[in-house]
TORZA-865454 format. One record per residue (C-alpha): residue number from 1; x, y, z negated. Coordinates in nm, 3 decimals, decimal comma. Each point is the difference from the previous one (the first is absolute). Example, Ala and Ser with C-alpha at 12.3 -4.5 7.8 and 13.67 -1.06 7.14 Angstrom:
2
<kepa><nr>1</nr><east>1,230</east><north>-0,450</north><up>-0,780</up></kepa>
<kepa><nr>2</nr><east>0,137</east><north>0,344</north><up>0,066</up></kepa>
//
This chain:
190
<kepa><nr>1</nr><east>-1,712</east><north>1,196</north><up>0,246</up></kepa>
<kepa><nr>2</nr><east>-0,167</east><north>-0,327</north><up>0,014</up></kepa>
<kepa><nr>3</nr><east>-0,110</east><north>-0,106</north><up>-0,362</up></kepa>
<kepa><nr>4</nr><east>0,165</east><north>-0,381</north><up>0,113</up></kepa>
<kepa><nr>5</nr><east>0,340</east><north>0,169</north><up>0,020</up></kepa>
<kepa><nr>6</nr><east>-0,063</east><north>0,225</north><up>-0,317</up></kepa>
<kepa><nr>7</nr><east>-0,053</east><north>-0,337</north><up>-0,173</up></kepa>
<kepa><nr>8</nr><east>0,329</east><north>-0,196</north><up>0,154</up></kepa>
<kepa><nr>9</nr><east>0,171</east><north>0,304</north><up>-0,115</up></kepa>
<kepa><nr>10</nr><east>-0,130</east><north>-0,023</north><up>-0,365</up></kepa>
<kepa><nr>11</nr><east>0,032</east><north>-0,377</north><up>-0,017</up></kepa>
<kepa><nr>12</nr><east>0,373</east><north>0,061</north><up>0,149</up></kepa>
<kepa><nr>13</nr><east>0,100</east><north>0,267</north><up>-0,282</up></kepa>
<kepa><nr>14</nr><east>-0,151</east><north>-0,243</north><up>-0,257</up></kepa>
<kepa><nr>15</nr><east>0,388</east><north>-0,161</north><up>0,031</up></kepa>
<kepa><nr>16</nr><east>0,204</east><north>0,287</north><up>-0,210</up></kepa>
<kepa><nr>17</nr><east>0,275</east><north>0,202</north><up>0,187</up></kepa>
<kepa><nr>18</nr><east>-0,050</east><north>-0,221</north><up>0,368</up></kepa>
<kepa><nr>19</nr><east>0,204</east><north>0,252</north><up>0,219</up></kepa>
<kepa><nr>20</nr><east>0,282</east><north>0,039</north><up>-0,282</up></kepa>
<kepa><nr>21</nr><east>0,132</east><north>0,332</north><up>-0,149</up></kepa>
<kepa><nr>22</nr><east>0,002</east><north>0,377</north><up>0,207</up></kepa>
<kepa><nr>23</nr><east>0,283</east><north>0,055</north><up>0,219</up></kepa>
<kepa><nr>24</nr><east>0,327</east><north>0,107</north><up>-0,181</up></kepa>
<kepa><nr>25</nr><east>0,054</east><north>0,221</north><up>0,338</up></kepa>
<kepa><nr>26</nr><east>-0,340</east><north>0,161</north><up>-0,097</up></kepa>
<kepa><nr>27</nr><east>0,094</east><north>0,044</north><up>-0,356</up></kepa>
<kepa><nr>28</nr><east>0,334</east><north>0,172</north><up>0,097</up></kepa>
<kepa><nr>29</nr><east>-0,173</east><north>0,236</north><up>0,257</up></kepa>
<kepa><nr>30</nr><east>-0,256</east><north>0,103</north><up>-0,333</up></kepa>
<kepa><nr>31</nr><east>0,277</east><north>-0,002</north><up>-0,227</up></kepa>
<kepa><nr>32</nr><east>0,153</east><north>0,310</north><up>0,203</up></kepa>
<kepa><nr>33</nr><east>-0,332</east><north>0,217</north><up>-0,012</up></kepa>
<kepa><nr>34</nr><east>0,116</east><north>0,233</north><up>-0,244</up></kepa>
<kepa><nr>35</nr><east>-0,348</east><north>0,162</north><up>-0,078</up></kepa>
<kepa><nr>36</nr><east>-0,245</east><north>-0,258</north><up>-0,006</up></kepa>
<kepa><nr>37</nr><east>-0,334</east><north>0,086</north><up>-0,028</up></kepa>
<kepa><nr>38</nr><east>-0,277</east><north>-0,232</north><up>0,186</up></kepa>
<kepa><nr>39</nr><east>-0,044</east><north>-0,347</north><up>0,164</up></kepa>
<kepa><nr>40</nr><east>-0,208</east><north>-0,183</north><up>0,227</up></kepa>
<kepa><nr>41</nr><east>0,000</east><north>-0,389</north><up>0,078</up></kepa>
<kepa><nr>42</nr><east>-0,231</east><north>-0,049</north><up>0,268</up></kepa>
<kepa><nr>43</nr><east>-0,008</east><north>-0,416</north><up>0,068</up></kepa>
<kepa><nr>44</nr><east>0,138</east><north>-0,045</north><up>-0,355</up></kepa>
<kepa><nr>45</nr><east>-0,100</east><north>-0,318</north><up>-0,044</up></kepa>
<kepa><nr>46</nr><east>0,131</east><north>-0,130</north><up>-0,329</up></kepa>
<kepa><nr>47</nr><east>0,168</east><north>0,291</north><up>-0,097</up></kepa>
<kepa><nr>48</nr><east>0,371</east><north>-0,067</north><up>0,032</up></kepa>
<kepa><nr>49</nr><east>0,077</east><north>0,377</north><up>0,162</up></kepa>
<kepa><nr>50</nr><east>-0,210</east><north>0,144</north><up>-0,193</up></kepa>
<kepa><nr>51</nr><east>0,134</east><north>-0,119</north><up>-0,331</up></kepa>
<kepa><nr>52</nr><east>0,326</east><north>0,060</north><up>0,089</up></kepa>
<kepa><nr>53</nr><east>-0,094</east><north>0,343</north><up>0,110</up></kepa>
<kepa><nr>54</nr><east>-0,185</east><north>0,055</north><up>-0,370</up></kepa>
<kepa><nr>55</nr><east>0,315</east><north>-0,139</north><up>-0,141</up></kepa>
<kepa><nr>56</nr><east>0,239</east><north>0,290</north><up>0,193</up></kepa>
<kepa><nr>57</nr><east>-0,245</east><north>0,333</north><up>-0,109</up></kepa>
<kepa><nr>58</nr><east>-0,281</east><north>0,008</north><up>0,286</up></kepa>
<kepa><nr>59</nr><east>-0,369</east><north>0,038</north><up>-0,091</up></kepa>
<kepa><nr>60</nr><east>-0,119</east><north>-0,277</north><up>0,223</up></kepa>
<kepa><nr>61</nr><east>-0,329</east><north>-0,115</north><up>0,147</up></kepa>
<kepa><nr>62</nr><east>-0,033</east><north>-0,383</north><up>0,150</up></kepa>
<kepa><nr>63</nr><east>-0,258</east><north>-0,027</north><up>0,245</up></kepa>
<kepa><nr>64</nr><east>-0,092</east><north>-0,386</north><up>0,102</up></kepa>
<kepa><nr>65</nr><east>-0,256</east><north>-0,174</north><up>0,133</up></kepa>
<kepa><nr>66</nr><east>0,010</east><north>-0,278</north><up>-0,275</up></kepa>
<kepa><nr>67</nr><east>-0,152</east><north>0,053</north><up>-0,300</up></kepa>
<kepa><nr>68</nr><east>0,226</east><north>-0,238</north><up>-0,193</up></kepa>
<kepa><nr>69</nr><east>0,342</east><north>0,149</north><up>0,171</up></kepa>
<kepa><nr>70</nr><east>-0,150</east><north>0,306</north><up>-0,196</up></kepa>
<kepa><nr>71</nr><east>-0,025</east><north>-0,111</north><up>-0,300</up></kepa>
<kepa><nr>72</nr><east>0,310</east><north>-0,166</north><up>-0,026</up></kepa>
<kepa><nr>73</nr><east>0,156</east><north>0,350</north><up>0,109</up></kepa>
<kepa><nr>74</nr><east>-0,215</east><north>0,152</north><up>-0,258</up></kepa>
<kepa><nr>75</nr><east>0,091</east><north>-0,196</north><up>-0,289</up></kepa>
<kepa><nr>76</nr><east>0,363</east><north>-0,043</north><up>0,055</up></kepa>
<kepa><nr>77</nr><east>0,029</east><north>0,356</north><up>0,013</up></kepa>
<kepa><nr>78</nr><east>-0,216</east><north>0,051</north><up>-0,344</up></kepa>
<kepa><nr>79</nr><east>-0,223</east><north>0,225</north><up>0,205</up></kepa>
<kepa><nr>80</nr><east>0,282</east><north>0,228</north><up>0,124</up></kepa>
<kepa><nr>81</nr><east>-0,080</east><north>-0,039</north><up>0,346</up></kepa>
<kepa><nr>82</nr><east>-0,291</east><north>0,083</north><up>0,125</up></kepa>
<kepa><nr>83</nr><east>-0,209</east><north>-0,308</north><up>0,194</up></kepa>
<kepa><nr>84</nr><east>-0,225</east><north>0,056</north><up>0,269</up></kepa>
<kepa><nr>85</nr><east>-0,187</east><north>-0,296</north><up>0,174</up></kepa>
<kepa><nr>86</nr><east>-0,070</east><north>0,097</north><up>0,374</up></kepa>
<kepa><nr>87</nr><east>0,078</east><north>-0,083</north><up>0,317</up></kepa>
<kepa><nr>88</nr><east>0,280</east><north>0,240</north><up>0,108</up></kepa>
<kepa><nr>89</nr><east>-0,164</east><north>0,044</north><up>0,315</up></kepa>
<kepa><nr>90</nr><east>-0,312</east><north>0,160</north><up>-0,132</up></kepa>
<kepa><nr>91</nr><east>0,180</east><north>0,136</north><up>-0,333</up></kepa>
<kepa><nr>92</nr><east>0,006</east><north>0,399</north><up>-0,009</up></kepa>
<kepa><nr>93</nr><east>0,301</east><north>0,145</north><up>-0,132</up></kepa>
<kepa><nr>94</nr><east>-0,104</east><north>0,260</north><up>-0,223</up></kepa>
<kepa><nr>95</nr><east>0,293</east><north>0,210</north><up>-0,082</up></kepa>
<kepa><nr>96</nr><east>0,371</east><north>0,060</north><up>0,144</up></kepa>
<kepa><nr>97</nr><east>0,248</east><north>-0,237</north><up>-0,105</up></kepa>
<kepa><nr>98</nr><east>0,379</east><north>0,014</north><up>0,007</up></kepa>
<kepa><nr>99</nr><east>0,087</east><north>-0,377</north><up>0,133</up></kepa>
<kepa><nr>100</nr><east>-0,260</east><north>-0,242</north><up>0,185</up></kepa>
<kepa><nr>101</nr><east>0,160</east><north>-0,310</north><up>0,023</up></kepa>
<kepa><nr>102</nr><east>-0,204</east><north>-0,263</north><up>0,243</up></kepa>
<kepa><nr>103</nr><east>0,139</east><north>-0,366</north><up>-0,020</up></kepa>
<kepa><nr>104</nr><east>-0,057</east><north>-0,243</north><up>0,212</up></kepa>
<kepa><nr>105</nr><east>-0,331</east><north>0,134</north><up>0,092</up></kepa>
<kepa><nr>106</nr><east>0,038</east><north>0,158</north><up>0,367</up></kepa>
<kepa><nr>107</nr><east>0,040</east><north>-0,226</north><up>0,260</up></kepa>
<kepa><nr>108</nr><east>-0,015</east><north>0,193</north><up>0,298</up></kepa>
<kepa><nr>109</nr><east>-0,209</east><north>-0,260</north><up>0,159</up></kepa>
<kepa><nr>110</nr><east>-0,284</east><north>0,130</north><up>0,288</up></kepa>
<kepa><nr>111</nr><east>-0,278</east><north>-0,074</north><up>-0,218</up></kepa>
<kepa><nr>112</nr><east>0,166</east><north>0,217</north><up>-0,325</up></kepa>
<kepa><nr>113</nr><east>0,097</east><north>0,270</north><up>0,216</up></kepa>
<kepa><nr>114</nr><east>-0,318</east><north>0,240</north><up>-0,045</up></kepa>
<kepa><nr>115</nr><east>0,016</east><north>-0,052</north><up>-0,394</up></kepa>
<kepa><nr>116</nr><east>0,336</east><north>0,064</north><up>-0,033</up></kepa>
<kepa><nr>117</nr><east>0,025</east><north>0,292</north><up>0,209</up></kepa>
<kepa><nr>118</nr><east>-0,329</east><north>0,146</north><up>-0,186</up></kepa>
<kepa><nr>119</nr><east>0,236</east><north>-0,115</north><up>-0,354</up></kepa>
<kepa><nr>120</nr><east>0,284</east><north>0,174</north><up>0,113</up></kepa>
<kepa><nr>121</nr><east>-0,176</east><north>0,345</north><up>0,057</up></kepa>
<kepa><nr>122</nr><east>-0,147</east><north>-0,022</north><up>-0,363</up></kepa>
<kepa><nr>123</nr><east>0,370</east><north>-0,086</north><up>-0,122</up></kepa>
<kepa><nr>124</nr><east>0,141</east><north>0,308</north><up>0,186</up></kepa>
<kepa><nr>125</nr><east>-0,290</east><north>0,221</north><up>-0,129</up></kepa>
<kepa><nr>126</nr><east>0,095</east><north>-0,100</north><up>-0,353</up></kepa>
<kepa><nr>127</nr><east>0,340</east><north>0,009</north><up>0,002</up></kepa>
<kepa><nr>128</nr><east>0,156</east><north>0,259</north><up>-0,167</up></kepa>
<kepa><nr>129</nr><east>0,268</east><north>0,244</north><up>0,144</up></kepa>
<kepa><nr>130</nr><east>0,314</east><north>-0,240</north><up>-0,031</up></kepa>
<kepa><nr>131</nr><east>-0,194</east><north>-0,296</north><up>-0,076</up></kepa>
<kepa><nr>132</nr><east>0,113</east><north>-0,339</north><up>0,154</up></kepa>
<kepa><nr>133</nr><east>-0,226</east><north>-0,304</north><up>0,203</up></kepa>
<kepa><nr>134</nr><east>0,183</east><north>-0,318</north><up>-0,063</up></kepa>
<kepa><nr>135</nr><east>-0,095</east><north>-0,254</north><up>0,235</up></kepa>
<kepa><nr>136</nr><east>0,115</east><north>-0,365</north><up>-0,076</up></kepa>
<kepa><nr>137</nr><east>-0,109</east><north>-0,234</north><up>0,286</up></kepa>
<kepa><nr>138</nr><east>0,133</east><north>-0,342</north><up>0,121</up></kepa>
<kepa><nr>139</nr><east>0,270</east><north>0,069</north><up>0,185</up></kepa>
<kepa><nr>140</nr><east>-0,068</east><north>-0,027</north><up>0,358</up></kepa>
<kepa><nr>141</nr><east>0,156</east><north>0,256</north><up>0,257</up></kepa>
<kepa><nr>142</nr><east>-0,289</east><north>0,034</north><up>0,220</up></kepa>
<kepa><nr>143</nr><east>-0,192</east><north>0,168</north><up>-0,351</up></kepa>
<kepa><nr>144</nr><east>0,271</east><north>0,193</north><up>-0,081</up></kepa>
<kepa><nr>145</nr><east>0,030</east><north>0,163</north><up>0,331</up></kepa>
<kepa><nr>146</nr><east>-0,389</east><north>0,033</north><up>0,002</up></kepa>
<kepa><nr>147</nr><east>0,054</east><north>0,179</north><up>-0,306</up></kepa>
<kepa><nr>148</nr><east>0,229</east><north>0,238</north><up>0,052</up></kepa>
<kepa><nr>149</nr><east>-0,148</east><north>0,072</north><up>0,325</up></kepa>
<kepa><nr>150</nr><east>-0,351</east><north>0,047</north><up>-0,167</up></kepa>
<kepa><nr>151</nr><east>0,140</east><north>0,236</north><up>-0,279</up></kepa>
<kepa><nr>152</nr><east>0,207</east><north>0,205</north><up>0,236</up></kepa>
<kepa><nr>153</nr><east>-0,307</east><north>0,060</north><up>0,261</up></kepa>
<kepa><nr>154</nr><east>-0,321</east><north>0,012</north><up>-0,241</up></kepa>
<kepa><nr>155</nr><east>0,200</east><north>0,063</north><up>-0,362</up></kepa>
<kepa><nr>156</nr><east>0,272</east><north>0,285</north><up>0,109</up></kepa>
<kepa><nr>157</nr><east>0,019</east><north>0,144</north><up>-0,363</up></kepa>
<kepa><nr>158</nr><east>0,089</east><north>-0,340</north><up>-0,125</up></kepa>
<kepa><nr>159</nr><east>0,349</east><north>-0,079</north><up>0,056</up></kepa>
<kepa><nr>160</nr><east>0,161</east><north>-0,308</north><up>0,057</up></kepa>
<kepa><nr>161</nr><east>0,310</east><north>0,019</north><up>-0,296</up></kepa>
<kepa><nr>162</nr><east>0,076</east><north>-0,382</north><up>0,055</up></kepa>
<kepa><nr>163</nr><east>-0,049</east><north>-0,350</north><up>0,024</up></kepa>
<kepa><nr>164</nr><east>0,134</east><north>-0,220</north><up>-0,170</up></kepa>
<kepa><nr>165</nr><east>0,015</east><north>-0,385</north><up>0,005</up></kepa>
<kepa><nr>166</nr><east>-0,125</east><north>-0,155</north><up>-0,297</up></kepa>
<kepa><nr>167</nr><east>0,079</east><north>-0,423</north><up>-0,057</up></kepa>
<kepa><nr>168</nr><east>-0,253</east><north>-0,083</north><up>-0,328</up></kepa>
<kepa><nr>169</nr><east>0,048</east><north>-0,369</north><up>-0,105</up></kepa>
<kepa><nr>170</nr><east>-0,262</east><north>-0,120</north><up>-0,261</up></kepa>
<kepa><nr>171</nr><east>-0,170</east><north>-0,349</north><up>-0,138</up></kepa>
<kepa><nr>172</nr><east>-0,343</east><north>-0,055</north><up>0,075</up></kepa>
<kepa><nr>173</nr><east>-0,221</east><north>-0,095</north><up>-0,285</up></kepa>
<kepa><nr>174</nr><east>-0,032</east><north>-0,366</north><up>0,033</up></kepa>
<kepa><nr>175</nr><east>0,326</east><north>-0,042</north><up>0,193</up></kepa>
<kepa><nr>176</nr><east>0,343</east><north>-0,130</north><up>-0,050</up></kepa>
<kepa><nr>177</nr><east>0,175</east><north>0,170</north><up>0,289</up></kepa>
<kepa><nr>178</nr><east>0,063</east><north>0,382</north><up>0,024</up></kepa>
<kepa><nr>179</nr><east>-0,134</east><north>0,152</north><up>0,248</up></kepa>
<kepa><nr>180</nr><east>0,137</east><north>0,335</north><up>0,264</up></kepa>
<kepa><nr>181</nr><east>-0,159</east><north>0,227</north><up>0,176</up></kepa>
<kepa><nr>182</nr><east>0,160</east><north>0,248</north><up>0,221</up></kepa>
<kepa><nr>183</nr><east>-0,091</east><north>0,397</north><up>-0,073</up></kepa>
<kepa><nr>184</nr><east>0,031</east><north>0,306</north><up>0,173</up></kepa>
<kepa><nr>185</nr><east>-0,041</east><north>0,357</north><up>-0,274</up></kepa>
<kepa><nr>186</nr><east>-0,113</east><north>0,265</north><up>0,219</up></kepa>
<kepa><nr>187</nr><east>0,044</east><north>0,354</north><up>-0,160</up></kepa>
<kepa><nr>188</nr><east>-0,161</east><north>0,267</north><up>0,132</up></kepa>
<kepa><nr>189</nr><east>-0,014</east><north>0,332</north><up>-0,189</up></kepa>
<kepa><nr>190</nr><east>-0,247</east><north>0,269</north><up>0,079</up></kepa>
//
């Protein structure tokens, strides 16, 4: 990743909580894993999964790109979860996890395609038997299909348990009108 965008992300996370709090759909889904044993937030950002995930019985690991997303993950957590600096693109996931949750980090777009395909067989390898991919993209039908279609012909042990639609409203730091974005919570479950 270009050290330019590294810093813009850095500078952007300097603003506490900027994309709001974690998805009560995703909390609900984690609530209902009985057994919870490990987590990985791959794109975490400033932590708001992650937390949340710390918060519900999952040993978690935040992986970012931003240094200060990191630390802000770190130290709201009182060192619980685990923080890991790194691009997730060239991160090495170095043990199986139970739940990988990816927000807002795959975009399906031509020029991502090779990464995330080369991701995805590192998520599948670590995966444990029963283990779950969450996917949280912008919604857009076109990545959704892409998606399902990519899981179904290059990912056949991971299957597709559902998607839902997610609406997340939030304030901006710096802003005095909320804000919505539109969500789609892909579950796929090796």
């Amino acid at each position: 990743m270009e050290i330019d965008k590294i810093r813009d992300w850095d500078q952007f996370y300097e603003n506490k909580n900027t994309f709001g709090d974690s998805y009560k759909e995703l909390k609900v889904f984690l609530e209902r894993i009985v057994d919870k044993k490990n987590l990985l937030d791959l794109g975490s950002g400033q932590g708001r999964n992650a937390l949340m995930a710390e918060t519900l019985g999952f040993d978690v690991t935040a992986v970012d790109v931003s240094k200060v997303g990191i630390h802000q993950t770190v130290s709201s957590s009182k060192g619980k979860v685990k923080g890991v600096v790194a691009d997730i693109y060239k991160y090495t996931i170095d043990q199986p996890y139970q739940v990988v949750i990816l927000d807002a980090v795959i975009h399906c777009q031509f020029e991502d395609l090779d990464n995330e395909s080369l991701l995805f067989n590192q998520i599948e390898a670590s995966l444990v038997k029963n283990g779950y991919i969450l996917l949280i993209t912008h919604q857009w039908n076109m990545r959704e299909q892409h998606l399902k279609s990519l899981f179904n012909k290059d990912y056949p042990n991971l299957k597709l348990q559902f998607n839902q639609h997610i609406t997340h409203h939030y304030l901006p730091p710096n802003e005095t009108e909320e804000h919505t974005m539109e969500m789609s919570m892909m579950c796929f479950q090796k």
